[in-house]
C-alpha positions as CSV (number, residue, x, y, z in Angstrom):
1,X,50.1,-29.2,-79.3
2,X,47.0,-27.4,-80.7
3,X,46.9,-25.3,-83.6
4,X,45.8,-21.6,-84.7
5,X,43.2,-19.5,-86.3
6,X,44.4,-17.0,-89.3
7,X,41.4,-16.3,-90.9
8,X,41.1,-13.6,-94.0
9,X,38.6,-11.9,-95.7
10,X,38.3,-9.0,-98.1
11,X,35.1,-6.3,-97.3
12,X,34.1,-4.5,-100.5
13,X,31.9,-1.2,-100.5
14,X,32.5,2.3,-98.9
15,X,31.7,0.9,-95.8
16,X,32.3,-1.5,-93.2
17,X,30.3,-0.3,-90.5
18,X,28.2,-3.6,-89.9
19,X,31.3,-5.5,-88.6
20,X,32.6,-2.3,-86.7
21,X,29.4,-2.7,-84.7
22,X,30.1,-6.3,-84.6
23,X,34.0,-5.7,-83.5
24,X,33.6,-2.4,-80.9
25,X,30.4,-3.8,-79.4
26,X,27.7,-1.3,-80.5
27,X,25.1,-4.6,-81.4
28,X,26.0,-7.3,-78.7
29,X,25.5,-10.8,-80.6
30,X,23.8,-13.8,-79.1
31,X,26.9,-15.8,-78.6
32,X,28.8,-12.8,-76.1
33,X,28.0,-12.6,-72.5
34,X,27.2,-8.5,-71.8
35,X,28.8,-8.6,-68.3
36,X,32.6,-10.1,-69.9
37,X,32.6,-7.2,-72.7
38,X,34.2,-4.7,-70.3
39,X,37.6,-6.9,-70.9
40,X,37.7,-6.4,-74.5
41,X,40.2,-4.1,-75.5
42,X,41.6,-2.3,-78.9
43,X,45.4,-2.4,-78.7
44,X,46.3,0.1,-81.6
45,X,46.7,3.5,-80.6
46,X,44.5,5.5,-83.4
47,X,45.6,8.8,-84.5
48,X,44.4,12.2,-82.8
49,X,40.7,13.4,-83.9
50,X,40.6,10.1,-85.1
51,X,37.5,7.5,-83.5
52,X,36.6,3.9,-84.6
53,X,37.3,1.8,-86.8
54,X,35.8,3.1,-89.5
55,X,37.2,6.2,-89.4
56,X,40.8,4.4,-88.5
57,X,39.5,3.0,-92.4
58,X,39.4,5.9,-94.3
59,X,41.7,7.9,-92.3
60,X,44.5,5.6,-93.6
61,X,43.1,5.7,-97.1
62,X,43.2,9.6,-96.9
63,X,46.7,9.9,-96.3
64,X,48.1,7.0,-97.6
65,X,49.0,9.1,-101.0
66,X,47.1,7.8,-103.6
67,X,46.6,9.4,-106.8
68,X,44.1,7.1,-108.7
69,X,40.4,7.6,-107.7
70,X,39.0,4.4,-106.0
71,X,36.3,3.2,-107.2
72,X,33.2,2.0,-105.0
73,X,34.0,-2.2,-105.3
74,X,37.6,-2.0,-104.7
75,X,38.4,-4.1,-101.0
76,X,39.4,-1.0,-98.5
77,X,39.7,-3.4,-95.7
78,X,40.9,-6.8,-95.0
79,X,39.3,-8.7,-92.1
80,X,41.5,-10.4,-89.6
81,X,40.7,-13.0,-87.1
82,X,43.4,-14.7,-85.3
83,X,42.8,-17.0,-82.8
84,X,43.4,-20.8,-81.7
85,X,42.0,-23.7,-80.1
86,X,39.6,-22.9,-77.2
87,X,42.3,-25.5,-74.5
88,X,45.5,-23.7,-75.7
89,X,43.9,-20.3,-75.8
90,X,42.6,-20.7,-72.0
91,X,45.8,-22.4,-70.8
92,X,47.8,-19.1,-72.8
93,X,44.8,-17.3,-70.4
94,X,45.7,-19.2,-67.2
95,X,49.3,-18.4,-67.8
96,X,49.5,-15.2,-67.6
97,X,50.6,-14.9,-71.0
98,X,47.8,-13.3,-73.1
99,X,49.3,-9.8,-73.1
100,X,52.3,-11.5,-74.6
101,X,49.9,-13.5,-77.3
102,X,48.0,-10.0,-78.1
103,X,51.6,-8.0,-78.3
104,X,53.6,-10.8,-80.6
105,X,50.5,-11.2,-83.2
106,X,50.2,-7.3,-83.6
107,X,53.6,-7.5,-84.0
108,X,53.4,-10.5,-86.6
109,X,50.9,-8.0,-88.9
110,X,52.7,-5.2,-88.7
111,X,55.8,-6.7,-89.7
112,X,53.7,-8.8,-92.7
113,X,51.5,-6.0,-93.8
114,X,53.3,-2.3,-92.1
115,X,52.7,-0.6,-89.0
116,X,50.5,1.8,-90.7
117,X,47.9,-0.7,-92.3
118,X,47.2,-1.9,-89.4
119,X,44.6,0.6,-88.4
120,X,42.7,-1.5,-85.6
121,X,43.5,-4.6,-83.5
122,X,40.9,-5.7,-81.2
123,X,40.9,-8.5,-78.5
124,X,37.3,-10.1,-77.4
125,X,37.0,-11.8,-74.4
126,X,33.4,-11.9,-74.3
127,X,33.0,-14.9,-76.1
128,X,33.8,-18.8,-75.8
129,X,37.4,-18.3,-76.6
130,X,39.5,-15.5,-76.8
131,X,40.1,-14.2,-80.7
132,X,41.6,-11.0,-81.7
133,X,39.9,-9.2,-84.7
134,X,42.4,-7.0,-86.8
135,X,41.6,-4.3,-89.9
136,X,44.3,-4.8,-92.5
137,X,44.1,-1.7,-95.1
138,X,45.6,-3.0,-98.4
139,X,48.2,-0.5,-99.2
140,X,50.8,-1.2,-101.5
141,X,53.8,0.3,-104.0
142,X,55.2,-0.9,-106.8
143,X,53.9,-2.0,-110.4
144,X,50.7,-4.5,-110.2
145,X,51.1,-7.9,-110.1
146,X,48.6,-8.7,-112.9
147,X,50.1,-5.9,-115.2
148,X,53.9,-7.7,-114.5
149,X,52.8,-10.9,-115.6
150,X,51.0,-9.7,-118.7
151,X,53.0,-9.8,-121.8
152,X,52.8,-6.5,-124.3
153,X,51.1,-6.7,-126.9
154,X,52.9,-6.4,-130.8
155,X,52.2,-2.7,-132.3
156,X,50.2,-1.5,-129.3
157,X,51.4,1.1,-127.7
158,X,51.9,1.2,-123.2
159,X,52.9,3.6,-120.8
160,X,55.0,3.1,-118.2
161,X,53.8,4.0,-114.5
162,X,56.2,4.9,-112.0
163,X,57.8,2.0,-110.3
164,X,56.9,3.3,-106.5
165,X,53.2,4.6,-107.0
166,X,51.0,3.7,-103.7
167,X,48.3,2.1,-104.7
168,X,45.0,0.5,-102.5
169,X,45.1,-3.4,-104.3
170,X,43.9,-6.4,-102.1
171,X,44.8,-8.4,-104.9
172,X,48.5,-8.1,-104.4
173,X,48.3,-8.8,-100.6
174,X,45.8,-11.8,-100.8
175,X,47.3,-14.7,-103.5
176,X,47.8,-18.3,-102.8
177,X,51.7,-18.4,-102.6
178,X,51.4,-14.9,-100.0
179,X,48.6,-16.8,-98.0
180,X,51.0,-20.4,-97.8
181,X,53.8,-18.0,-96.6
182,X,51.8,-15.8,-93.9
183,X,50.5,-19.2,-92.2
184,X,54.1,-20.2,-92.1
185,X,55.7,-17.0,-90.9
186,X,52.6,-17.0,-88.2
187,X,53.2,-20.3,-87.5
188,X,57.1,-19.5,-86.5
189,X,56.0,-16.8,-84.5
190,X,53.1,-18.5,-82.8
191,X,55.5,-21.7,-81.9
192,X,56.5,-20.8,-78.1
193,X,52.9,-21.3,-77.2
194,X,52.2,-24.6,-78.4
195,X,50.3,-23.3,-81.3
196,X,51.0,-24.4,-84.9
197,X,49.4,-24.1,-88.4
198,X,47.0,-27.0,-89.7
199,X,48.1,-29.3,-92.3
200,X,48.9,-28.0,-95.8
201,X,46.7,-28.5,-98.6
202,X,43.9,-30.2,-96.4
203,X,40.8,-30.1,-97.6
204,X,39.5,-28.9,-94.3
205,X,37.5,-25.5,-94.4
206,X,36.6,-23.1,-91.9
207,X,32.7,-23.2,-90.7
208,X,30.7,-19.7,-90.0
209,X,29.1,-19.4,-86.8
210,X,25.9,-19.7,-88.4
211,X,26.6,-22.7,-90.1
212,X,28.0,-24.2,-86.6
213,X,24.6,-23.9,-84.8
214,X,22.5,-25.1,-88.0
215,X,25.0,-27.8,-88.0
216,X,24.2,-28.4,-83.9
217,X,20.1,-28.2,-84.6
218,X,19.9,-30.2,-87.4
219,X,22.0,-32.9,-84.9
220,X,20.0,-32.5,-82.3
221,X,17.2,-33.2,-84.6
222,X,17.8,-36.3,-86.1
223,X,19.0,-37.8,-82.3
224,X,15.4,-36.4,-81.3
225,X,14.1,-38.6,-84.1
226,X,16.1,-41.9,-83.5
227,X,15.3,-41.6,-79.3
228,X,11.6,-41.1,-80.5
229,X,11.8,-44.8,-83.0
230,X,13.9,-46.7,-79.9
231,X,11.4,-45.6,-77.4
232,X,8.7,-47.1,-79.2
233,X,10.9,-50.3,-80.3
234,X,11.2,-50.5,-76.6
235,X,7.5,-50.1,-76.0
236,X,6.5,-52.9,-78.4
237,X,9.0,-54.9,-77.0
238,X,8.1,-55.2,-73.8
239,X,4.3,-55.6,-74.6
240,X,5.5,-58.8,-76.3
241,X,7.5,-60.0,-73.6
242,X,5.0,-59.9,-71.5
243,X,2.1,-61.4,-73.2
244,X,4.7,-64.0,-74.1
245,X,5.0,-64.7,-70.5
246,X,1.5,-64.6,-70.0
247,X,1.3,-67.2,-72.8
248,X,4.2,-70.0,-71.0
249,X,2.6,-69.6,-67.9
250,X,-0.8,-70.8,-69.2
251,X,0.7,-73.6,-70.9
252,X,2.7,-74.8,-68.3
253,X,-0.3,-74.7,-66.0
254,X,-2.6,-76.9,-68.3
255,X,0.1,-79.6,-69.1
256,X,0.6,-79.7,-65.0
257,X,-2.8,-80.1,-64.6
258,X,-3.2,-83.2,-67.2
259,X,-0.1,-84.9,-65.6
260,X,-1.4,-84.4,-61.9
261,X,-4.8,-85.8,-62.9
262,X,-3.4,-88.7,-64.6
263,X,-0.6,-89.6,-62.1
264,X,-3.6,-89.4,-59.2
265,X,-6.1,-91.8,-61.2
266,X,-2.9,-94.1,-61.8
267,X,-2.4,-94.2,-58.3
268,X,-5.4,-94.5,-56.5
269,X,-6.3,-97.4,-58.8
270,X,-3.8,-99.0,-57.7
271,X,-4.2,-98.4,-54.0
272,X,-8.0,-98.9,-54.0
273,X,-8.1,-101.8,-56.5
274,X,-10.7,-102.1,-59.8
275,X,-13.7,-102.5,-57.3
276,X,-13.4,-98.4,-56.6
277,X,-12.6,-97.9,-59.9
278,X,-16.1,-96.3,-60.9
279,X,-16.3,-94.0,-57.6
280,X,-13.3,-92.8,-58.2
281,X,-13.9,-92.1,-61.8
282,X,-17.2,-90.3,-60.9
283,X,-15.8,-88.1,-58.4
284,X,-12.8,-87.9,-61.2
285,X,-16.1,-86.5,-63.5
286,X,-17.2,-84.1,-60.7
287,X,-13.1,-82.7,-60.2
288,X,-13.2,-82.1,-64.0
289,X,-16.4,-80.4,-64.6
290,X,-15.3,-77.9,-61.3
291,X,-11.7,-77.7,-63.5
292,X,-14.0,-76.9,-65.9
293,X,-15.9,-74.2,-64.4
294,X,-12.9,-72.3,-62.9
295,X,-11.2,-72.7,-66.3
296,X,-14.3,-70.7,-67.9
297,X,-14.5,-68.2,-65.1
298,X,-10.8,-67.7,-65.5
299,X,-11.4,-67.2,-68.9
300,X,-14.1,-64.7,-68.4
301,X,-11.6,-62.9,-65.7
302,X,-9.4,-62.6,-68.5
303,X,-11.7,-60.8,-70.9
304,X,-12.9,-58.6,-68.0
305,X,-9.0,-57.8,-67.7
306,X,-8.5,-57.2,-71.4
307,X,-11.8,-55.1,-71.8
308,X,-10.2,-53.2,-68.8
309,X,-6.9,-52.1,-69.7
310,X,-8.2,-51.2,-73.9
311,X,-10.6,-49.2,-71.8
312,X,-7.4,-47.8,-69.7
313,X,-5.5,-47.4,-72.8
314,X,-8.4,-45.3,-74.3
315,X,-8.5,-42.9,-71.1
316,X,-5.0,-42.7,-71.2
317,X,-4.5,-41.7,-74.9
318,X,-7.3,-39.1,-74.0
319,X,-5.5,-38.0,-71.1
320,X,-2.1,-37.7,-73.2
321,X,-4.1,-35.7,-76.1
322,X,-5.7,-33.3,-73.5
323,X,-2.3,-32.3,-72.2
324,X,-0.9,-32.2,-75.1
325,X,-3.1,-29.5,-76.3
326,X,-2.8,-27.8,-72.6
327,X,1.1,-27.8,-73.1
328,X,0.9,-26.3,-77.1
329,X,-1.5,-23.7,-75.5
330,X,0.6,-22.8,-72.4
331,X,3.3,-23.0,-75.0
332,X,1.5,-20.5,-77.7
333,X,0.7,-18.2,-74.7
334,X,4.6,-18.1,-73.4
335,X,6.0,-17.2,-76.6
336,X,3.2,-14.6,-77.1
337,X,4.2,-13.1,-73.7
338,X,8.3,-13.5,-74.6
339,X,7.4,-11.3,-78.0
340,X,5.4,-8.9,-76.6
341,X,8.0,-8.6,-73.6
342,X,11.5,-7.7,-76.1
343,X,8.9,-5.8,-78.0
344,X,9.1,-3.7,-74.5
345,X,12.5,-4.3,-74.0
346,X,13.5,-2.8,-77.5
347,X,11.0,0.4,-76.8
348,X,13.0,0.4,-73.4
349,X,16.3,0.9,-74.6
350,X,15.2,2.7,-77.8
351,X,13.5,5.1,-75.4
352,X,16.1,5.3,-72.8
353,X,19.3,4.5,-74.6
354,X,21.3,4.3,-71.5
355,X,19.3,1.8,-70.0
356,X,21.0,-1.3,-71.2
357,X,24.5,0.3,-70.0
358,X,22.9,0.9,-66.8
359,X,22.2,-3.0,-66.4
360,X,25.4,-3.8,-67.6
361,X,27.5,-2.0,-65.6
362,X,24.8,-3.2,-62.3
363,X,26.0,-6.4,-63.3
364,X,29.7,-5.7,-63.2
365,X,29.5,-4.1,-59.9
366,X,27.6,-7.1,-58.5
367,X,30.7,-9.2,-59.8
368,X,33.7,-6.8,-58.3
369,X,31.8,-6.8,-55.5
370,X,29.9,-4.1,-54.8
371,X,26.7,-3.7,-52.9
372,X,23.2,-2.9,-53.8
373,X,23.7,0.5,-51.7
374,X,26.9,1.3,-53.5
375,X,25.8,0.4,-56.6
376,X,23.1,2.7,-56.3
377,X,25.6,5.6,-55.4
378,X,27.7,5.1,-58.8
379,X,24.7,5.0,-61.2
380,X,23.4,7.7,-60.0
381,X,27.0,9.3,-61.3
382,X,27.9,10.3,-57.8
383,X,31.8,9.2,-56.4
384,X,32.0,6.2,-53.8
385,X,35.0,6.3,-51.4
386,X,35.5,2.9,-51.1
387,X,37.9,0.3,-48.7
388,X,38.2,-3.0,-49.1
389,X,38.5,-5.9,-51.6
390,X,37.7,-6.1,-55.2
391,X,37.3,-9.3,-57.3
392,X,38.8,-9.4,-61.1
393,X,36.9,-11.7,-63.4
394,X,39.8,-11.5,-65.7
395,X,42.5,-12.9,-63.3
396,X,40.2,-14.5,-61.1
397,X,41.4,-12.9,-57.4
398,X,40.2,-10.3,-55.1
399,X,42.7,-7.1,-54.9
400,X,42.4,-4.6,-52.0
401,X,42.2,-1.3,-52.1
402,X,42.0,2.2,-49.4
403,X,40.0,5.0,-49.8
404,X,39.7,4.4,-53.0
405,X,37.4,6.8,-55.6
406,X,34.7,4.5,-57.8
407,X,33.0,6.7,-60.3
408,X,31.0,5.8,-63.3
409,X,31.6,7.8,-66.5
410,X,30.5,7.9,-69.8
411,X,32.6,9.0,-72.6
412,X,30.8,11.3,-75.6
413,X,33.1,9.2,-78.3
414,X,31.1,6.3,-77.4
415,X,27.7,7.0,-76.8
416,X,25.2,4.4,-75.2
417,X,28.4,3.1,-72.7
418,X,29.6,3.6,-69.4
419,X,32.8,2.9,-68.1
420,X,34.0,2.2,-64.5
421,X,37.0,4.1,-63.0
422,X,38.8,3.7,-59.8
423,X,40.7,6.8,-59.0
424,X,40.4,8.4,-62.5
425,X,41.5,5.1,-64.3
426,X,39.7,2.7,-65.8
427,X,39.0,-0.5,-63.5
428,X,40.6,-2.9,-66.2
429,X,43.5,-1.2,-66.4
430,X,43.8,-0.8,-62.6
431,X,43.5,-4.6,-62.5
432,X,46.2,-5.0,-64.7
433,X,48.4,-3.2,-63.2
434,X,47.3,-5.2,-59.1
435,X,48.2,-8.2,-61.1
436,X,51.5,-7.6,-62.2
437,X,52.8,-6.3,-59.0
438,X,51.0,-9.7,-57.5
439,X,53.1,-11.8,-60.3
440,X,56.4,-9.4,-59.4
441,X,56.0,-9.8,-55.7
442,X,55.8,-13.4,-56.2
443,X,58.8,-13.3,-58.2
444,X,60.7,-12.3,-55.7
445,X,59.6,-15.0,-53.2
446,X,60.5,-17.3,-55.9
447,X,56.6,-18.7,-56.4
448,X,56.6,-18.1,-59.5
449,X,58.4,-18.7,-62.5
């Protein structure tokens, strides 16, 4: 049983509108994959004239009722992120039972925190695991919680404030005891799939993203370092081992040599008799001096050797130096060319602001299914009858189709996207709906449960 993500966060100023780009996808961060963010989705219906996030923000604000001004550091938003392990999130995914998640979590805020204050609720499924980002306006009645606990004052005179006055206060909605009891309401709600809340009063702490990848490189870094000092322990000892061998060998080979000559001077005295003695103790001389000889010239062979492989050791570290500096240069040069080519990717797309649409949306064709003559026909805004099959990355199956009408369009709300239809709707919702007659028909057939 795995556990989930609740994660809050209070955004001060009059404007949020770096983590609305973040949430509806105008900057695409490193960690998303481009051709996945066609399945994200916002799942609450904003009011008419109303568009984005931000304007969801201070459309709520607006006619919420307030009477005191709001100043420019109160919190109008709350940050949301609910989410859970990446296993139990893609077995939920796998399942069939995502919609479900999505649908029983809005429900869980706007119970918690009312319908109307949550103005946005947005699921990604761009990126490693599926996480749902929600925009919690603050809005409150009643007398404030810090002006209830404080005591009046002797001979100073107050002024009682009506009892129901709407007010904007994060404060009221973010306190320990209110946090404890949201993680264990969440928790209730959360329970059918296997998900629960982490242990109370752990000291555990959630880690940004950014402090996740510094945490990776510095890792990586010190494993780098530690492979580097073993590899040279190795090194060193193998040189040892072997000139250790070297070492045995030689002194084995000059004891054998004593014993064999002393053994064969034992025993051909006694074959021969004393009268020999001298002849063979002469040609005994001559055998030594020749032992001798070959001993010196071995010893010269093994100076020749040595001066040899320091000389081989000395091309080789040259060797290793030269390519060295070849792979920093080649290096040098790549990352020039890499700069110099997003510097022309960035004049691309700031020069043709569709561009980067256009490529996505090549790339979700390729992945439906699409040819590269087809393909052509939609971006050039024309409509493709099409027949045939049609792969959903989403529910991973193909889903056919007859005479069916692709079109690309692009929507003036959202400038800088395209979006794919199939006969006037748009191709994720179309896939929705082949997979739940696909799930109903096997229903029926009793394949599925």
């Amino acid at each position: 049983m795995g556990h989930f993500s609740l994660d809050f966060k209070k955004a001060k100023g009059c404007s949020d509108a770096r983590e609305s780009d973040h949430i509806e996808r105008k900057v695409i961060p490193d960690n998303a994959d481009p051709t996945r963010t066609h399945l994200n989705r916002e799942l609450v219906k904003m009011p008419s004239g109303v568009y984005g996030r931000d304007e969801a923000i201070a459309y709520r604000i607006k006619t919420a009722g307030i009477k005191r001004k709001i100043t420019n550091d109160q919190v109008r938003v709350i940050r949301t992120v609910l989410s859970g392990t990446h296993e139990d999130m893609m077995n939920i995914t796998e399942k069939g039972q995502l919609d479900d998640w999505c649908n029983d979590s809005l429900r869980w805020l706007q119970d918690t925190f009312g319908k109307e204050n949550v103005v946005s609720f947005v699921l990604h499924m761009d990126e490693h695991t599926p996480h749902l980002h929600a925009s919690i306006v603050p809005i409150v009645t009643g007398e404030r919680r810090k002006a209830r606990a404080k005591p009046t004052e002797e001979g100073k005179r107050t002024y009682r404030k009506k009892a129901n006055a709407v007010r904007l206060c994060a404060d009221d909605v973010l306190n320990r005891d209110k946090m404890i009891g949201y993680h264990d309401s969440y928790a209730q709600a959360m329970s059918k799939y296997g998900l629960k809340r982490g242990v109370r009063g752990s000291d555990a702490r959630h880690t940004t993203t950014a402090q996740y990848y510094r945490n990776i490189k510095r890792e990586t870094d010190r494993l780098q370092n530690c492979m580097k000092l073993l590899q040279s322990d190795i090194n060193e000892a193998q040189q040892l081992l072997q000139k250790t061998k070297s070492e045995v060998n030689t002194e084995k080979l000059q004891a054998a040599k004593t014993e064999a000559k002393t053994a064969l001077v034992s025993k051909i005295g006694s074959l021969l008799g004393s009268g020999k003695l001298k002849e063979v103790e002469q040609t005994n001389k001559k055998l030594c001096e020749l032992v001798t000889d070959r001993e010196q010239y071995i010893d010269e062979l093994h100076e020749k050797m040595q001066r040899i492989e320091e000389s081989h050791e000395r091309q080789l570290d040259e060797m290793q130096q030269k390519h060295q500096s070849e792979v920093e240069k080649l290096t040098s040069k790549h990352s020039f060319e890499v700069t110099t080519l997003n510097g022309i990717i960035r004049k691309a797309k700031r020069w043709f602001p569709m561009l980067e649409a256009r490529l996505q949306m090549e790339i979700l064709c390729q992945k439906i299914g699409f040819t590269a003559e087809q393909i052509g026909v939609l971006l050039t805004g024309k409509a493709l009858n099409f027949s045939g099959s049609l792969y959903s990355e989403e529910h991973r199956r193909k889903f056919k189709v007859e005479d069916a009408e692709i079109k690309v369009f692009s929507d003036s709300t959202k400038p800088n996207q395209l979006f794919l239809h199939i006969n006037r709707q748009p191709i994720v919702d179309w896939f929705k709906e082949q997979w739940i007659l696909f799930r109903n028909h096997l229903r029926q057939k009793g394949l599925w449960r």
